[in-house]
C-alpha positions, -999 to +999 in steps of 0.1 A: -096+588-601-062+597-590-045+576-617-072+588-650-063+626-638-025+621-638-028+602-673-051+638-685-021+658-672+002+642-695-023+638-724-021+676-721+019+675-718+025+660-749+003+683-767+026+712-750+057+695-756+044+691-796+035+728-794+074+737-782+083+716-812+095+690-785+102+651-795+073+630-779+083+618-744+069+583-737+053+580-701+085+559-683+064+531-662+080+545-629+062+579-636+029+564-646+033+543-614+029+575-590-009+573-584-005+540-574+031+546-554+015+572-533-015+551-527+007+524-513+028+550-492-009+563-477-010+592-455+006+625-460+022+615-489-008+608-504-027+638-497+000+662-510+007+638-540-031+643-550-029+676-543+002+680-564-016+667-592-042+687-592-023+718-591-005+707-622-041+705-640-049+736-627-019+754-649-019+725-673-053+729-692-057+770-692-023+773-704-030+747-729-061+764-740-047+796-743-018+781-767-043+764-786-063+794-789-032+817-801-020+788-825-054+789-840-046+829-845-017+818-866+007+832-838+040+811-830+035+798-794+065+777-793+086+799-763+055+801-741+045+762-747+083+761-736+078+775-706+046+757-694+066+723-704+089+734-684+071+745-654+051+707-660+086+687-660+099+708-624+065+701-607+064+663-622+097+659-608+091+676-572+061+649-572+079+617-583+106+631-555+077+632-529+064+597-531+103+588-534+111+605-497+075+587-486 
């Protein structure tokens, strides 16, 4: 479940990233490994990696909806898909970090 929810959040990534007019970024095998990473680690690690990823689909699919919704309006959404790709890449980082100090 863990791993089929962290694959969604960067499903909706790349379709932020293409809205910020970003090259796609292919998913590195160290980052698709983090479900599975965590779920090695166990414990507390675990719990605030699933956690983490939750939080980021909690952001990740309104603000992707709202972007999709404003493209559709024929308004540019390129500096605010920027900033939710941003926001993404800190709190994918902070995560890979976790399982890292695990």
């Amino acid at each position: 479940m863990l791993t089929e929810q962290w694959e969604a959040v960067h499903d909706a990534a790349g379709a932020i990233a293409a809205l910020a007019q970003l090259a796609h970024e292919p998913l590195a095998p160290e980052i698709a490994a983090l479900p599975r990473r965590a779920a090695r680690i166990g414990g507390w690690t675990y719990e605030m990696t699933a956690h983490g990823i939750e939080d980021l689909a909690a952001f990740m699919q309104p603000g992707l909806r709202a972007l999709l919704a404003l493209t559709a309006k024929g308004q540019d959404t390129t500096a605010a898909a920027l900033t939710l790709w941003r926001e993404f890449h800190t709190a994918r980082t902070a995560l890979l970090e976790l399982s890292e100090a695990g």
